[in-house]
N, CA, C and O atoms as a DFTB+ gen file, in Angstrom:
376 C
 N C O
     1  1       0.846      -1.187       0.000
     2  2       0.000       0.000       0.000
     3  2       0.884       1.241       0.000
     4  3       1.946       1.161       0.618
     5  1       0.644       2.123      -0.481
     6  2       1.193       3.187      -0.758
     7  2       0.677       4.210      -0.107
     8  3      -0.413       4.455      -0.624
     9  1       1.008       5.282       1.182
    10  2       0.772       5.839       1.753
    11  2       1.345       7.617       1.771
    12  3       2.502       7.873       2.106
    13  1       0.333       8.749       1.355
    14  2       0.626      10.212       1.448
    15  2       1.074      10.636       2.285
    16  3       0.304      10.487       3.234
    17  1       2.189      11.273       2.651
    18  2       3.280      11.118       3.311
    19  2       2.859      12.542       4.257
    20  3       2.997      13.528       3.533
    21  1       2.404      12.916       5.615
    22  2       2.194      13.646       6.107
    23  2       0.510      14.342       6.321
    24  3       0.041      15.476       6.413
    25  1       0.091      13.236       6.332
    26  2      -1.620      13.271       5.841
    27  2      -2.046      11.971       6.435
    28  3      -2.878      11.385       5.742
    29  1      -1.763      11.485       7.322
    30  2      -2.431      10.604       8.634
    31  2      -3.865      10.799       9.222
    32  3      -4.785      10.102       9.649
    33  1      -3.628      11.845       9.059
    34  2      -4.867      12.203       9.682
    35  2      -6.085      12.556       9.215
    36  3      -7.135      12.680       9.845
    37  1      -5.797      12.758       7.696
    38  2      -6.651      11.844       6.450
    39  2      -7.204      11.332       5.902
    40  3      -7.990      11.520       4.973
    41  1      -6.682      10.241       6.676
    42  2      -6.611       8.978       6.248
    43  2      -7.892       8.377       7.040
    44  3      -7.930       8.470       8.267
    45  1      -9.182       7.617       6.147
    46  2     -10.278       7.378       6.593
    47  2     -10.519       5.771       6.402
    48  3     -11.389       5.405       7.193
    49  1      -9.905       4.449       5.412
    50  2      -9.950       3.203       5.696
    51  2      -9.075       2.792       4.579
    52  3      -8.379       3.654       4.042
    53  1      -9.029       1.412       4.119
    54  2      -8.684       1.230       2.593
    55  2      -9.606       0.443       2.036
    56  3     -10.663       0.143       2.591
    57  1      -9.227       0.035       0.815
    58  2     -10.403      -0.520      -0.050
    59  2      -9.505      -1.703      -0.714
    60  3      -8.309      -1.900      -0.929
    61  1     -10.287      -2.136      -0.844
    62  2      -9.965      -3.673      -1.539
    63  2     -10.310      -3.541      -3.092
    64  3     -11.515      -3.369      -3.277
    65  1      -9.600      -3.579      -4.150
    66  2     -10.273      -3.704      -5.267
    67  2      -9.304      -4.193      -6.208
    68  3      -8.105      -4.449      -6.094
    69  1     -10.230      -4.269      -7.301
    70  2      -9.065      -5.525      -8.536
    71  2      -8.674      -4.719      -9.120
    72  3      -9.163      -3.625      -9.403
    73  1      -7.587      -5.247      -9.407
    74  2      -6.495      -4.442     -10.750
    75  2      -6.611      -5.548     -11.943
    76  3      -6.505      -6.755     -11.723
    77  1      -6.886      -4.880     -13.487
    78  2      -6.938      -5.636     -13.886
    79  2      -5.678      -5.970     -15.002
    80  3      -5.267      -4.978     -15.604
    81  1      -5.070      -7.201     -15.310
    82  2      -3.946      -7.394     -15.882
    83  2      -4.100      -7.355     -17.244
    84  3      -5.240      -7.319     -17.708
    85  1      -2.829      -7.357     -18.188
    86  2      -3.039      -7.010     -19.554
    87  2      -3.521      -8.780     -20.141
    88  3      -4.361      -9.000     -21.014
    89  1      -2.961      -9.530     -19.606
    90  2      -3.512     -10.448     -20.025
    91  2      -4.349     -11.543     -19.608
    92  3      -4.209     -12.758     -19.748
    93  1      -5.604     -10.577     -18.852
    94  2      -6.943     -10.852     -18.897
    95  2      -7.113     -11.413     -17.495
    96  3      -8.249     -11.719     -17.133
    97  1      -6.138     -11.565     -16.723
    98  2      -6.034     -12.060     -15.040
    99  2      -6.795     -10.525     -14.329
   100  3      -7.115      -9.426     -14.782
   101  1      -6.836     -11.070     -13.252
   102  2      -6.943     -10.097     -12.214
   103  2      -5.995     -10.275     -10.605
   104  3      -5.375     -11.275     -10.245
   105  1      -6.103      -9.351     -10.080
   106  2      -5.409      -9.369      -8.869
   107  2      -6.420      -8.450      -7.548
   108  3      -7.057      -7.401      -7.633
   109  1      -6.303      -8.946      -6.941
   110  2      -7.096      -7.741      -5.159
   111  2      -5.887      -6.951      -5.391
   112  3      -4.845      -7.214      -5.991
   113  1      -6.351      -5.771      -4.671
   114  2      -4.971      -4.953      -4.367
   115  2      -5.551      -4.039      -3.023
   116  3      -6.546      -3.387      -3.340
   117  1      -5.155      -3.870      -1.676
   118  2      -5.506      -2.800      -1.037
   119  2      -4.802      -1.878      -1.426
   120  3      -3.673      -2.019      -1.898
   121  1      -5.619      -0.423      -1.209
   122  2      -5.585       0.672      -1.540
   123  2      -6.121       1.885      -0.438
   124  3      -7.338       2.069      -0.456
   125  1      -5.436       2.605       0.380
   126  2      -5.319       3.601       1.170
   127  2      -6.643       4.722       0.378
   128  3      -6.919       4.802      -0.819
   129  1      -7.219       5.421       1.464
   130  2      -8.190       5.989       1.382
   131  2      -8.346       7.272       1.946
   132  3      -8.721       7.344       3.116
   133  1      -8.140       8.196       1.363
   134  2      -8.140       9.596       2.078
   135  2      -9.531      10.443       1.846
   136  3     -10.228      10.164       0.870
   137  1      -9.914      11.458       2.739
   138  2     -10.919      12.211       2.975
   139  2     -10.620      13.430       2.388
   140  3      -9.866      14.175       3.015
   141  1     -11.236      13.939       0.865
   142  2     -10.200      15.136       0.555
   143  2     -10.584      16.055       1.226
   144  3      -9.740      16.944       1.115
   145  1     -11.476      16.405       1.949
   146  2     -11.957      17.481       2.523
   147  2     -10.640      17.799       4.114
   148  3     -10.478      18.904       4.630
   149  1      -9.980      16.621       4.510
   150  2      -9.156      16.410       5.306
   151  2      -7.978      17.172       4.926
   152  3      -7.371      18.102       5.457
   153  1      -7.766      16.209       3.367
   154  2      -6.555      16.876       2.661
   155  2      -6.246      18.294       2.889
   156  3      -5.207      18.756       3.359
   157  1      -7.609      19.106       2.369
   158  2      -7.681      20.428       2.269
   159  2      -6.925      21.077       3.798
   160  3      -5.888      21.599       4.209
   161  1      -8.072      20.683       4.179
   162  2      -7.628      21.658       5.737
   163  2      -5.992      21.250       6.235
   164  3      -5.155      22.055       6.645
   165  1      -5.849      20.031       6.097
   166  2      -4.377      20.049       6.764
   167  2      -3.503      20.617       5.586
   168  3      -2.495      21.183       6.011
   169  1      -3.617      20.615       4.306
   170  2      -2.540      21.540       3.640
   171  2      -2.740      23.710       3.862
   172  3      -1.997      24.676       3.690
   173  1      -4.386      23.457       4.379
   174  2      -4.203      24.954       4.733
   175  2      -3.569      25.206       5.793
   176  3      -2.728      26.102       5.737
   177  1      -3.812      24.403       7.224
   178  2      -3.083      24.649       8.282
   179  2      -1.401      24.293       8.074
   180  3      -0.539      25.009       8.582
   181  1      -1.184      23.481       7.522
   182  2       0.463      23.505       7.428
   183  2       0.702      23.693       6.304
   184  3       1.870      23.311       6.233
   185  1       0.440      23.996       5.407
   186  2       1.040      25.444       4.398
   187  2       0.737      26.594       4.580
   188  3       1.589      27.477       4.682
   189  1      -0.146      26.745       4.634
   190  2      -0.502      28.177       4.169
   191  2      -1.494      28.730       3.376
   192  3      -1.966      29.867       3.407
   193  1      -1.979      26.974       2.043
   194  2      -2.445      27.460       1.299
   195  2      -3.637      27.967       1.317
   196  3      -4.088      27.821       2.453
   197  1      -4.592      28.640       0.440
   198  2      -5.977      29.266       0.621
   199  2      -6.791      28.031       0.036
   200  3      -6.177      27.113      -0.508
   201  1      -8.157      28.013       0.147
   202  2      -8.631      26.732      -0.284
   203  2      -8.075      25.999      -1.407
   204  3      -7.572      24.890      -1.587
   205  1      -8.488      27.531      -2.431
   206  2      -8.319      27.102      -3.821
   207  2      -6.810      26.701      -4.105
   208  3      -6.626      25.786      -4.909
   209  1      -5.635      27.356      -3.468
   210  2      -4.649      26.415      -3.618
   211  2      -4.601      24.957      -3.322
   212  3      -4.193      23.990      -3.965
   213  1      -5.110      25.089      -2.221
   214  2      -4.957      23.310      -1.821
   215  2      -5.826      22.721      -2.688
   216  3      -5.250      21.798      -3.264
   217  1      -6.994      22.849      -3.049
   218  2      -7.684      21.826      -4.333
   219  2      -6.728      22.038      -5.395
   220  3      -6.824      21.193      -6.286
   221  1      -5.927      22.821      -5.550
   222  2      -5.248      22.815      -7.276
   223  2      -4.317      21.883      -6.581
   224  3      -4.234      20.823      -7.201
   225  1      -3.495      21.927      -5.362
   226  2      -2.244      20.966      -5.240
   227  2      -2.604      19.231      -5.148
   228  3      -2.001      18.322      -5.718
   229  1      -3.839      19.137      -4.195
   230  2      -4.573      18.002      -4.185
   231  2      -4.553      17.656      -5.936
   232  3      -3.487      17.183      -6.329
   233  1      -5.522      17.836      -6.876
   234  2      -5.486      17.806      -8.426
   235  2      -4.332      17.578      -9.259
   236  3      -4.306      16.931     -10.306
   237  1      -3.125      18.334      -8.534
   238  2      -2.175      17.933      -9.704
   239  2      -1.222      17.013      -9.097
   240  3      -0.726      16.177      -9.854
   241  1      -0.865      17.010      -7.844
   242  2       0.240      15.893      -6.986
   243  2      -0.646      14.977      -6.266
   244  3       0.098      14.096      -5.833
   245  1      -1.605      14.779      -5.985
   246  2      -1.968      14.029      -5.361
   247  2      -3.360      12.860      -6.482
   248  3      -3.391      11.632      -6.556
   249  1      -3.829      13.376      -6.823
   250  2      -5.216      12.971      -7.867
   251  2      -4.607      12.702      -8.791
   252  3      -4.722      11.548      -9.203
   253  1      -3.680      13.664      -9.531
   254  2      -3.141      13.829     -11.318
   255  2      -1.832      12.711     -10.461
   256  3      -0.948      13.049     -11.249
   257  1      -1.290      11.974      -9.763
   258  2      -0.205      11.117      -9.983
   259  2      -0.027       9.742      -9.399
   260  3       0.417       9.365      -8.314
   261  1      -0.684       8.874     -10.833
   262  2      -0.907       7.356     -10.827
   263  2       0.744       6.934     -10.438
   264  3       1.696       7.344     -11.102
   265  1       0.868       6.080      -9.289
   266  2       1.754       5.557      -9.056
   267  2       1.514       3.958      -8.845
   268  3       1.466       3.193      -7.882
   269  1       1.432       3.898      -9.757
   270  2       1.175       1.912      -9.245
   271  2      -0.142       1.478      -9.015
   272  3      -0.939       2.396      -8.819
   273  1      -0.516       0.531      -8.990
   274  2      -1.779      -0.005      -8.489
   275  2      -2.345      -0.131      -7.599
   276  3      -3.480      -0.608      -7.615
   277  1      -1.549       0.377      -6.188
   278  2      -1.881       0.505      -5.128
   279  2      -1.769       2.662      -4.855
   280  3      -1.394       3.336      -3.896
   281  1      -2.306       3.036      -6.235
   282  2      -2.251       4.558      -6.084
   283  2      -3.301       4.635      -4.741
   284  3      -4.113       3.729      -4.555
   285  1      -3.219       5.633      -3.961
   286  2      -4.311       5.780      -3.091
   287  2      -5.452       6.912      -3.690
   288  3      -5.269       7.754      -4.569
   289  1      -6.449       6.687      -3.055
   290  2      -7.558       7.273      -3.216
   291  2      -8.113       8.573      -2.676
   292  3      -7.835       8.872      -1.514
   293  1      -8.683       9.174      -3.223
   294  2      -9.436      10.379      -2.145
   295  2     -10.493      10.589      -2.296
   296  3     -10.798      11.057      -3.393
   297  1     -11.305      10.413      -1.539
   298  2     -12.873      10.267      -1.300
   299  2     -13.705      12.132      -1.099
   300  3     -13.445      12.801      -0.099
   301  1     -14.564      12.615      -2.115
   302  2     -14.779      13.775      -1.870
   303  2     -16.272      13.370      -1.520
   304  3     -17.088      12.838      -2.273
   305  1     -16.466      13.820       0.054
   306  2     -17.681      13.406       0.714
   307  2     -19.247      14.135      -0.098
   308  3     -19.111      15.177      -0.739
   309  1     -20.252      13.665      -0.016
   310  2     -21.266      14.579      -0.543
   311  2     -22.369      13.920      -0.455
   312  3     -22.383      12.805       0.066
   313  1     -23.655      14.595      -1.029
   314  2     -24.851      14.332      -0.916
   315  2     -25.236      13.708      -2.189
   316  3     -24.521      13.781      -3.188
   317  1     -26.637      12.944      -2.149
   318  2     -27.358      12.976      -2.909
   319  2     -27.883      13.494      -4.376
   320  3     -28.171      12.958      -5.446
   321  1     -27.853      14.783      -3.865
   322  2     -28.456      15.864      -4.240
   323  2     -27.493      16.655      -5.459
   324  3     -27.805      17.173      -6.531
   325  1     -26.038      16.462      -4.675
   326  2     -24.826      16.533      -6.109
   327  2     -24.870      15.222      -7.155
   328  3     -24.808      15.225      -8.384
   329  1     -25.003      14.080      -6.202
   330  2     -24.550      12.870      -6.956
   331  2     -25.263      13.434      -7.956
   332  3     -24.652      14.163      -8.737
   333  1     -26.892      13.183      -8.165
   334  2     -27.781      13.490      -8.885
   335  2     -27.645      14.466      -9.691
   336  3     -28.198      14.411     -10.790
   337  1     -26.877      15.574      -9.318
   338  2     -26.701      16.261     -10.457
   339  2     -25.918      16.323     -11.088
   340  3     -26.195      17.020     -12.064
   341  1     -24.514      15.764     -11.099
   342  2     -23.463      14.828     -11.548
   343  2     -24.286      13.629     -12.235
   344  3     -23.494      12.833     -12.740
   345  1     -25.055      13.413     -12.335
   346  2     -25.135      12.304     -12.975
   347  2     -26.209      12.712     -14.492
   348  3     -26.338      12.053     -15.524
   349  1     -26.824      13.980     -14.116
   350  2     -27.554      14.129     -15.124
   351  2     -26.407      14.930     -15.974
   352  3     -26.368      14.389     -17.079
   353  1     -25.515      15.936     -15.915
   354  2     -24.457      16.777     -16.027
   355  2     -24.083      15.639     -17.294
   356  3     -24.235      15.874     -18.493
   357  1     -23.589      14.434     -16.743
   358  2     -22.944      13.581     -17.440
   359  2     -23.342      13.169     -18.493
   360  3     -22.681      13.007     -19.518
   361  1     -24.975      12.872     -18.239
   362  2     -25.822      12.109     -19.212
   363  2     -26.429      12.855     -20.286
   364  3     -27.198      12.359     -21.110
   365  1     -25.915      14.542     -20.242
   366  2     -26.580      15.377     -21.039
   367  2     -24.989      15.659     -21.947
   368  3     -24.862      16.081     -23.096
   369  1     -24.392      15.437     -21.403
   370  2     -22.845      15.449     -21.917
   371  2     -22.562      14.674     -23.291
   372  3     -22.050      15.142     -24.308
   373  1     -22.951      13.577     -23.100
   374  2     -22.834      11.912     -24.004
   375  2     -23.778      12.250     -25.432
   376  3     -23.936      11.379     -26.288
């Protein structure tokens, strides 16, 4: 498992899920699980940054960088009420 290095506190369970191989196998892999809303606040309190920095740093070093199959995750908490509109967003998209 591959773990964000100063972000413990973050850190909310892991997940179990398959990776799938090029030639047609599969594998489990745990995978570390972060709370981005966590992310945020601890890069504002120990950086400095303002929200919107920390979602751009989260996005490009943390989200934007696949490291292996055991990349970890970040979970952006929410309602219903977004899902749903994320989902029509999408379906009007296609």
């Amino acid at each position: 498992m591959l773990k964000i290095d100063g972000f413990d506190k973050a850190l909310i369970g892991i997940a179990t899920v398959w990776q799938k191989h090029e030639d047609g196998g599969a594998e489990r892999v745990d995978t570390l699980i972060y709370d981005g809303d966590a992310l945020v606040t601890i890069l504002m309190h120990q950086s400095g940054l303002s929200h919107e920095e920390a979602l751009e740093y989260i996005s490009y070093n943390i989200e934007g960088a696949y490291v292996g199959k055991s990349t970890p995750i970040v979970v952006w908490p929410c309602d219903m009420e977004r899902v749903n509109a994320m989902v029509k967003e999408a379906q009007e998209g296609e």
